[in-house]
C-alpha positions as a Markdown table, in Angstrom:
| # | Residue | x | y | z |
|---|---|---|---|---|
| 1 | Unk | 0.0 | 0.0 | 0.0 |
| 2 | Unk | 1.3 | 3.3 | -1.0 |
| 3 | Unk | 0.1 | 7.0 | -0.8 |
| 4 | Unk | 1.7 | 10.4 | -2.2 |
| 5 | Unk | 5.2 | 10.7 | -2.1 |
| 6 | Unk | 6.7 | 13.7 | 0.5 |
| 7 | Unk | 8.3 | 16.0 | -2.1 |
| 8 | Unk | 10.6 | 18.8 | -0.4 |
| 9 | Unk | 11.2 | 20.8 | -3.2 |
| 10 | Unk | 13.1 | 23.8 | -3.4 |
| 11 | Unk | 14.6 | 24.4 | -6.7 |
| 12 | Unk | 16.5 | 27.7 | -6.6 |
| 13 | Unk | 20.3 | 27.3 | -6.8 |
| 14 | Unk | 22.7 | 29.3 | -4.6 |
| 15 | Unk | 23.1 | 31.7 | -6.7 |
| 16 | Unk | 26.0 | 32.4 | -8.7 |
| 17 | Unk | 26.6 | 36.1 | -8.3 |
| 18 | Unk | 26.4 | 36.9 | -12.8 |
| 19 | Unk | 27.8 | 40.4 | -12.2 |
| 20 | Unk | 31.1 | 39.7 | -10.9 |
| 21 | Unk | 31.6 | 36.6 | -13.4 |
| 22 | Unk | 31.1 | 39.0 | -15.8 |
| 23 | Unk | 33.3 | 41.3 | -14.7 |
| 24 | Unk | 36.1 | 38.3 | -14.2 |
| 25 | Unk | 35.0 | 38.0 | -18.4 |
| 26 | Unk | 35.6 | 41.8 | -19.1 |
| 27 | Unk | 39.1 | 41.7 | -17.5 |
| 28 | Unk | 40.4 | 38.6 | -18.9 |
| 29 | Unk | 39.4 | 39.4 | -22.5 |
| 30 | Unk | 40.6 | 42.7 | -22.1 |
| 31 | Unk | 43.9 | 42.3 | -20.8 |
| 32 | Unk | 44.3 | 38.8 | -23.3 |
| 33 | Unk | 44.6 | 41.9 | -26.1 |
| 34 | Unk | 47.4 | 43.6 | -24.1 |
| 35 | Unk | 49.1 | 40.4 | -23.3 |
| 36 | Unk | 49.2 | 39.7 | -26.8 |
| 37 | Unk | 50.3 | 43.0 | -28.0 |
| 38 | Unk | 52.8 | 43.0 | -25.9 |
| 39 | Unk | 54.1 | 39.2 | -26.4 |
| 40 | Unk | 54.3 | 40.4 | -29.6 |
| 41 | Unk | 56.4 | 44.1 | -29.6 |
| 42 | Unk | 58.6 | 42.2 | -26.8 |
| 43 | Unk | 59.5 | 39.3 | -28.7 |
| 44 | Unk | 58.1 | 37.2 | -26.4 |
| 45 | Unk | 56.6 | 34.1 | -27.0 |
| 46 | Unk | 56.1 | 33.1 | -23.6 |
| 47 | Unk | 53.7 | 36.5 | -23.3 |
| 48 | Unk | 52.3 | 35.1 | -26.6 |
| 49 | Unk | 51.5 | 31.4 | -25.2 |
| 50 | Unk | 50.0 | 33.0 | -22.3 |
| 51 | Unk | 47.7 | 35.1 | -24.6 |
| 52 | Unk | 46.6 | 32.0 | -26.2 |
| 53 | Unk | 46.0 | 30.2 | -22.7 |
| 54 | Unk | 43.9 | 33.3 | -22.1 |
| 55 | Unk | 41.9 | 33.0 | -25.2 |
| 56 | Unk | 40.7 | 29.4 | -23.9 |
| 57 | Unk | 39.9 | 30.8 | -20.6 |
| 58 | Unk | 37.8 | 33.7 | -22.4 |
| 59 | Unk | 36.0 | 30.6 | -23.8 |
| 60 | Unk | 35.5 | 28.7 | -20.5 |
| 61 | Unk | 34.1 | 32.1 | -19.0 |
| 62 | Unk | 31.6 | 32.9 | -21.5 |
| 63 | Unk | 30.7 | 29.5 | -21.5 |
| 64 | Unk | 30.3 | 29.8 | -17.3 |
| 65 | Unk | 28.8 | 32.9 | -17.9 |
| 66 | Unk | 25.6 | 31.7 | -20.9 |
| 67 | Unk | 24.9 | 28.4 | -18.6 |
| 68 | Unk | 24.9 | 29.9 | -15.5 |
| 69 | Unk | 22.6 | 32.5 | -17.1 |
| 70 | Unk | 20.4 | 29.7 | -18.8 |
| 71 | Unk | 20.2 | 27.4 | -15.7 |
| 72 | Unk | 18.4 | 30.3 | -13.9 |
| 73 | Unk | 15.4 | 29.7 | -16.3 |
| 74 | Unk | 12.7 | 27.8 | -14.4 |
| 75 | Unk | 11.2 | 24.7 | -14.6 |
| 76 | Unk | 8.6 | 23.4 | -17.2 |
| 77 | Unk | 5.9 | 20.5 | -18.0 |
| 78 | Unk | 8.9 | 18.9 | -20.0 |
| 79 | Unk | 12.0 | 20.0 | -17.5 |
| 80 | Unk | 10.9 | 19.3 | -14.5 |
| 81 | Unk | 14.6 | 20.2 | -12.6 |
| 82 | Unk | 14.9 | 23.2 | -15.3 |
| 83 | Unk | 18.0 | 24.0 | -17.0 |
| 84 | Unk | 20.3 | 23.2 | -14.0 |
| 85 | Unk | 22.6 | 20.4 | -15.1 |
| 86 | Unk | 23.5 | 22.7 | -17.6 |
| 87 | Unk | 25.8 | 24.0 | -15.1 |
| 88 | Unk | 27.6 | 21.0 | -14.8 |
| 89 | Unk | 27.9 | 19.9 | -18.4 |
| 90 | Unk | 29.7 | 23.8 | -18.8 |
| 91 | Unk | 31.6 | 22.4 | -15.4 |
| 92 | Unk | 32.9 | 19.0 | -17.5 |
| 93 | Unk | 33.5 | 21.3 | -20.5 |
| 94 | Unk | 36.0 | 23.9 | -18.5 |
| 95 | Unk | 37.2 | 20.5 | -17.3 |
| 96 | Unk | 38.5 | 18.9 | -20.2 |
| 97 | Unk | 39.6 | 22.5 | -21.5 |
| 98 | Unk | 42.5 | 22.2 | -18.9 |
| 99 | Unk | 43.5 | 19.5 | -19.5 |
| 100 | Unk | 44.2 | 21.2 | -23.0 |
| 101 | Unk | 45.5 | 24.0 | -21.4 |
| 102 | Unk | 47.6 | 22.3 | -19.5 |
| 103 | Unk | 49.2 | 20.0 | -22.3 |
| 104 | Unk | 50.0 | 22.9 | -24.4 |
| 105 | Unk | 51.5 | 24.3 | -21.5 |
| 106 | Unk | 54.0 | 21.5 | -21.0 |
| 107 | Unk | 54.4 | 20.8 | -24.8 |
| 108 | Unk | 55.2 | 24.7 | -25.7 |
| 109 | Unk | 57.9 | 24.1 | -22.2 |
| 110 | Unk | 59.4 | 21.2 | -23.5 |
| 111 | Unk | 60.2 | 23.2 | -27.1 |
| 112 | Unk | 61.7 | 26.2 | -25.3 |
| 113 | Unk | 63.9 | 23.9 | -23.3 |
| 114 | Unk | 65.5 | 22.8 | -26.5 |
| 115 | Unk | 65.6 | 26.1 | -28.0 |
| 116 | Unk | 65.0 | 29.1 | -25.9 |
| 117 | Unk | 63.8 | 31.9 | -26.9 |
| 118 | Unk | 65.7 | 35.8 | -27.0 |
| 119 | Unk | 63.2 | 37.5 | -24.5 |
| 120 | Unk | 63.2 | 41.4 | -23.7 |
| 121 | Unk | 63.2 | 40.8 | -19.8 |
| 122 | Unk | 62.1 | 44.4 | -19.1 |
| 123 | Unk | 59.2 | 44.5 | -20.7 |
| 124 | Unk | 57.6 | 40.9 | -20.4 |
| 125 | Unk | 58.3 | 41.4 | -15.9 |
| 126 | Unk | 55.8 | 45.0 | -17.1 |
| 127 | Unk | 53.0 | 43.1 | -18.9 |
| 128 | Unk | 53.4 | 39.8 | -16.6 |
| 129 | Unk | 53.4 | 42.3 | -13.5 |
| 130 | Unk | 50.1 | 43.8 | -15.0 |
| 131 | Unk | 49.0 | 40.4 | -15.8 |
| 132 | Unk | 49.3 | 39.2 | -12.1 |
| 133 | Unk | 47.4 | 42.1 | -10.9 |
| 134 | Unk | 44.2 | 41.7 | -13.0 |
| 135 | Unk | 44.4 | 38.0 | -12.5 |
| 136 | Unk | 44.9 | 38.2 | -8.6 |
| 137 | Unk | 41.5 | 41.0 | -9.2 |
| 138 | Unk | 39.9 | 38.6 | -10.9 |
| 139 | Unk | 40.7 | 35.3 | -8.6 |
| 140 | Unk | 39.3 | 37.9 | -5.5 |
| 141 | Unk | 36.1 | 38.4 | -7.4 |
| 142 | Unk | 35.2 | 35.0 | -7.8 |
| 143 | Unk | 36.8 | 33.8 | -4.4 |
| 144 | Unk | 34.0 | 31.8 | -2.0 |
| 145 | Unk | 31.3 | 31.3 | -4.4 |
| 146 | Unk | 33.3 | 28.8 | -6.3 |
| 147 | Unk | 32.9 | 26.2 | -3.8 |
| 148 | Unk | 29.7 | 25.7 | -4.2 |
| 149 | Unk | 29.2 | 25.9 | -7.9 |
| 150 | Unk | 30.8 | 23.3 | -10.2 |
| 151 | Unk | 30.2 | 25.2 | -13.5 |
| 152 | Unk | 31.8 | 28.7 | -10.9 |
| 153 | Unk | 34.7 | 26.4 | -10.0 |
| 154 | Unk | 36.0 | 25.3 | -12.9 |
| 155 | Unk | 35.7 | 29.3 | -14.6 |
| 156 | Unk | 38.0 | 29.8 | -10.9 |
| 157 | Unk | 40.5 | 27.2 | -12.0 |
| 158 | Unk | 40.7 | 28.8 | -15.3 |
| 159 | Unk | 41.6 | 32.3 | -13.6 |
| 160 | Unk | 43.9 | 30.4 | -10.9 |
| 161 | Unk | 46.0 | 28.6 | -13.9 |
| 162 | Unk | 46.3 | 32.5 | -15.3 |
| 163 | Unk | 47.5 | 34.1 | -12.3 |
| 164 | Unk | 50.0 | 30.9 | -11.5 |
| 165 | Unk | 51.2 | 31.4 | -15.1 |
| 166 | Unk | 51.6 | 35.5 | -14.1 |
| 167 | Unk | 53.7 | 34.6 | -11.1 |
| 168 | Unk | 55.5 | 32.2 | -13.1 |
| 169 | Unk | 55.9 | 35.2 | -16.2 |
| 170 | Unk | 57.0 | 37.7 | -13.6 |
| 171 | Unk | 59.3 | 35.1 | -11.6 |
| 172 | Unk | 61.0 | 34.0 | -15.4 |
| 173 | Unk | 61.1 | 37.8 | -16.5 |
| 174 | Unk | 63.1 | 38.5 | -13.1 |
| 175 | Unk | 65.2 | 35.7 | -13.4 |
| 176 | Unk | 66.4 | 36.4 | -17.0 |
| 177 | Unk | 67.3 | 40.3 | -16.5 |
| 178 | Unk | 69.3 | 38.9 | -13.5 |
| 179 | Unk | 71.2 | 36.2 | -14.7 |
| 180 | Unk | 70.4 | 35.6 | -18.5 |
| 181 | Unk | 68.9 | 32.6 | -17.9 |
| 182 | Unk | 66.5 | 31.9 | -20.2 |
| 183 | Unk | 65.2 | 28.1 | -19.1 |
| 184 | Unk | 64.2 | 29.3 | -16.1 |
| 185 | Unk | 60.4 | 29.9 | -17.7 |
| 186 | Unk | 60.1 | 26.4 | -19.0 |
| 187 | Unk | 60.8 | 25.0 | -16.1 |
| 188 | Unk | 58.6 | 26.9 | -13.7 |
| 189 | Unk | 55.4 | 26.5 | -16.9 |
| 190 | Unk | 56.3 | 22.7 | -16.7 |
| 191 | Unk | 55.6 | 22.7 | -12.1 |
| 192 | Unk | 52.4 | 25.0 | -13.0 |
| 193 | Unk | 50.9 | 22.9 | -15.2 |
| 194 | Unk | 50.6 | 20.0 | -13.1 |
| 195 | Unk | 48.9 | 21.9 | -10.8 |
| 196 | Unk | 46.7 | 23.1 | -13.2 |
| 197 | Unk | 46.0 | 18.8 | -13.8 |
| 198 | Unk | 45.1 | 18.3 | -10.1 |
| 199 | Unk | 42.5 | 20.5 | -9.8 |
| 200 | Unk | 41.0 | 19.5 | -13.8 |
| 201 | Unk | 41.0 | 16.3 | -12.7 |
| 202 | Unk | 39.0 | 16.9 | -9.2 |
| 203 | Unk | 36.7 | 19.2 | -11.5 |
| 204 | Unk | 35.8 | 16.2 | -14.1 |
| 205 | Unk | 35.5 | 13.8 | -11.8 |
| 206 | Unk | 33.2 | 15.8 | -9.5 |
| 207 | Unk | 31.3 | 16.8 | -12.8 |
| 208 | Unk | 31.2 | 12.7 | -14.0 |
| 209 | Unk | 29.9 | 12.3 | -10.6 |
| 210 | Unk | 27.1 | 13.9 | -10.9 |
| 211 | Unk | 26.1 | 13.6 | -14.3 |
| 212 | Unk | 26.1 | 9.6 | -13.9 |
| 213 | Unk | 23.7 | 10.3 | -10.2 |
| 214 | Unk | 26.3 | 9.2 | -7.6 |
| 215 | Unk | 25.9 | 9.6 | -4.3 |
| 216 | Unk | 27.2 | 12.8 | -3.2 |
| 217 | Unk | 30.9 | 12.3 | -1.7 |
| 218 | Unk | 30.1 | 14.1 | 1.5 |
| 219 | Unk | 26.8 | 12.0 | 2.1 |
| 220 | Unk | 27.0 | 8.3 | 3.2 |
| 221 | Unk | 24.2 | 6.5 | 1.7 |
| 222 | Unk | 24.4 | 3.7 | 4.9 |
| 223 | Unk | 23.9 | 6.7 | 7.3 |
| 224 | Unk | 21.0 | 8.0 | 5.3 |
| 225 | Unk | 19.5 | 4.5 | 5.9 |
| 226 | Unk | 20.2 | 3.8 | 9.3 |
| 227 | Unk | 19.0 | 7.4 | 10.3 |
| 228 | Unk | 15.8 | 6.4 | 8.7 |
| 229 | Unk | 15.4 | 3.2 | 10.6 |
| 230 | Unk | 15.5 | 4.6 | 13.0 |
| 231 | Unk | 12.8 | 6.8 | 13.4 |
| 232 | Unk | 10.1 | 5.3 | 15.5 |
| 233 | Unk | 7.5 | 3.5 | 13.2 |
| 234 | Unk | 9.8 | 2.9 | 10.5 |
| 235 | Unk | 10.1 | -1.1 | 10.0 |
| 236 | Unk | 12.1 | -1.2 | 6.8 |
| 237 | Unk | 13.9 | 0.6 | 4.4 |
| 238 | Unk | 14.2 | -0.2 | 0.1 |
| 239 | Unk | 14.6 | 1.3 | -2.9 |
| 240 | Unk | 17.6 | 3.9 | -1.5 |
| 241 | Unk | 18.8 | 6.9 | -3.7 |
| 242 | Unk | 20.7 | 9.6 | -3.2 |
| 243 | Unk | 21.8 | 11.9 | -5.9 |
| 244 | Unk | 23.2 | 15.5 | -7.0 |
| 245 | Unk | 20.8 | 17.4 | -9.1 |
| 246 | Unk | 23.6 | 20.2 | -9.4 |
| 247 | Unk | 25.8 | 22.1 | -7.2 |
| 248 | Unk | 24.3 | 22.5 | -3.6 |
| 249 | Unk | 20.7 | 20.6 | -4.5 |
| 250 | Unk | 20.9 | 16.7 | -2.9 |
| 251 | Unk | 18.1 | 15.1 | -3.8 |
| 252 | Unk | 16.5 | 11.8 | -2.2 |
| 253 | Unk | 14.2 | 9.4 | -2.9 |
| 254 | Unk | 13.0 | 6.0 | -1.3 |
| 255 | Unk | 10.6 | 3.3 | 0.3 |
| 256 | Unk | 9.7 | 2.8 | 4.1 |
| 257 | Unk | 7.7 | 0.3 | 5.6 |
| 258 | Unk | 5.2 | 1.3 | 8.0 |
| 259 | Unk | 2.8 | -0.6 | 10.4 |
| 260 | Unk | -0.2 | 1.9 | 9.5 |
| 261 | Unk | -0.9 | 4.6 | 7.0 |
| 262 | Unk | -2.7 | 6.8 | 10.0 |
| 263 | Unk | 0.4 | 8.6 | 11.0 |
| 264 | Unk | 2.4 | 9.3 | 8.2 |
| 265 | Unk | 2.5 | 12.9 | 8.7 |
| 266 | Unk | 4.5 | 12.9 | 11.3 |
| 267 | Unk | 6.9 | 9.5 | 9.9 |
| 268 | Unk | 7.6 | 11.8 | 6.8 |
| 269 | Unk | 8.2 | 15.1 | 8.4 |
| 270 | Unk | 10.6 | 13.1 | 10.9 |
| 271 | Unk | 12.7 | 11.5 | 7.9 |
| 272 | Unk | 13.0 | 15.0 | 6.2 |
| 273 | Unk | 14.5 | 16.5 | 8.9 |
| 274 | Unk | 16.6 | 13.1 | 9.5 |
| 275 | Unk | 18.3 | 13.4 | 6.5 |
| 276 | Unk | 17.9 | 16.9 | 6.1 |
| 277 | Unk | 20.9 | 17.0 | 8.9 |
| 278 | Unk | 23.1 | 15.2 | 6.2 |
| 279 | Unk | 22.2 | 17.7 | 3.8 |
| 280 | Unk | 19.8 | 16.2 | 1.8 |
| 281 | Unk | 17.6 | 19.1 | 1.1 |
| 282 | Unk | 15.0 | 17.4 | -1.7 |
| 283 | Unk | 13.0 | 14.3 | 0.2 |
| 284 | Unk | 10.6 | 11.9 | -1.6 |
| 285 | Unk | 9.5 | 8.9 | 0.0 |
| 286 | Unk | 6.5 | 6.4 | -0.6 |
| 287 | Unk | 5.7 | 4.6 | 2.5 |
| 288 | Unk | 4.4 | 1.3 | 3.0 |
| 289 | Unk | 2.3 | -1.1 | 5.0 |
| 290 | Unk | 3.2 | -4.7 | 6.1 |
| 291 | Unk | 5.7 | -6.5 | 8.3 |
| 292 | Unk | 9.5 | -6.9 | 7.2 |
| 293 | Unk | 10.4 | -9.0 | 4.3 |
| 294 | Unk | 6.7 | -9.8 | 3.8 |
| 295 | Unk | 6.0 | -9.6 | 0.0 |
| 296 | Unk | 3.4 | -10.9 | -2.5 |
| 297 | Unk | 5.2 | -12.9 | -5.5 |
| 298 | Unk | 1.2 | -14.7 | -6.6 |
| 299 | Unk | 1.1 | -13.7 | -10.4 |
| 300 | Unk | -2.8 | -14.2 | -12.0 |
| 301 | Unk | -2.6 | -17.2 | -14.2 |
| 302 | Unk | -3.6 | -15.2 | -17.1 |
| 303 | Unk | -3.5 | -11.4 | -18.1 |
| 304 | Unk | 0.0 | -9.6 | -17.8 |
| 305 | Unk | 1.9 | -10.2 | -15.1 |
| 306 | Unk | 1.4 | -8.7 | -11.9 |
| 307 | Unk | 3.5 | -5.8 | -10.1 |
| 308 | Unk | 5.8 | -6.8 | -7.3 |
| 309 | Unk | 5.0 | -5.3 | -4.2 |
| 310 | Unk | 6.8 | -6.2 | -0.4 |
């Protein structure tokens, strides 16, 4: 026996402030022009590469920026969780993208080691100084809300890998009108860039996770379970899922068994706020009647089969 399901639905995000992600846009794109101007009168291709690893993250951003925009659409007849996991596909996306940022890196490292380039030191430490400045700007702007967006995080990593590439600009560009040495950028883009992997990597997996409905990393699905047994009335509990709609919305859904139908206000407001204490904000159970591991197998011995039911 079943009735209604508890929904606890709240469908607004936490919000992903669009006015300072698209101020972090206006900055990157705008100084990405300068960069490359001035890779270019200084002879730099360092400053150049870096223009180009801008360029992708002007990509990522918009992209951040146009789904974090669409995913605030609401809900339809069709879409019933509205455009949110469009924020995590854009999250996957920015992913992958670093890993592409971060292999060019290494493979445009590797080439100056071999040959290095003749570099105007004074003028790459101005534009990599400048660079570190709007980068460190932009990395302040987007600082906090990042951990609680996917598609905000990996626009953050983007901006993070920029201003660990202006350090690394500014520490080369030092380096060289000290002592000459030119292999000094190389070898600090090579030590960046494997940073830049680590935190692709967390942002693809997290992104994977969610897309294929794991249970949220933070959130043991055996405590979920226990914490509903526990509640007086509850006799059994089936049919478990937890799941990540998108960043910050834990959904739940599930079966109890229940001696009576009578009180099941009170059984479903007590398993909300169970589970609600593990962060499961989104609740949907369908409670039953009968005694543990009781179940009706009989199928008619014509017609379609029937529904299992315990």
């Amino acid at each position: 026996m079943t009735v209604a399901p508890c929904v606890h639905l709240d469908r607004r995000p936490a919000a992903i402030r669009l006015g300072r992600l698209g101020l972090v846009f206006g900055l990157t794109f705008v100084f990405m022009v300068v960069e490359a101007v001035g890779g270019w009168l200084a002879g730099s291709l360092a400053l150049l590469a870096d223009a180009g690893h801008m360029l992708t993250d002007v990509g990522a951003l918009g992209l951040t920026l146009a789904t974090a925009w669409i995913a605030r659409r609401p809900a339809d007849h069709t879409l019933t969780y509205g455009y949110l996991r469009w924020e995590i596909l854009a999250a996957l996306v920015n992913g992958a993208l670093l890993f592409g940022v971060a292999a060019m890196i290494v493979v445009e490292a590797i080439g100056r080691l071999q040959a290095p380039p003749e570099i105007r030191g004074g003028l790459m430490l101005g534009v990599a100084g400048a660079g570190l400045l709007v980068n460190a700007t932009a990395l302040f702007l987007l600082h906090g809300d990042h951990r609680h967006h996917l598609n905000l995080r990996g626009a953050y990593l983007h901006i993070l890998g920029d201003l660990l590439g202006s350090v690394a600009a500014v520490v080369a560009a030092v380096v060289i009108l000290l002592t000459g040495w030119t292999l000094a950028d190389p070898i600090i883009s090579i030590a960046l860039s494997l940073l830049i992997l680590v935190g692709a990597w967390r942002l693809v997996r997290e992104s994977v996770d969610v897309l294929l409905e794991a249970v949220p990393r933070h959130i043991s699905l055996s405590e979920v379970e226990s914490r509903m047994r526990a509640i007086d009335g509850v006799r059994e509990v089936h049919d478990l899922h937890v799941w990540t709609v998108t960043s910050g919305m834990v959904a739940m859904s599930g079966h109890a068994v229940v001696p009576a139908l009578d009180a099941h206000p009170a059984v479903l407001e007590r398993i909300r706020r169970a589970v609600g204490e593990l962060g499961v904000g989104h609740v949907t159970v369908q409670l039953e009647t009968g005694r543990e591991g009781d179940c009706d197998d009989t199928q008619p011995t014509e017609g379609p089969p029937r529904p299992h039911h315990c």
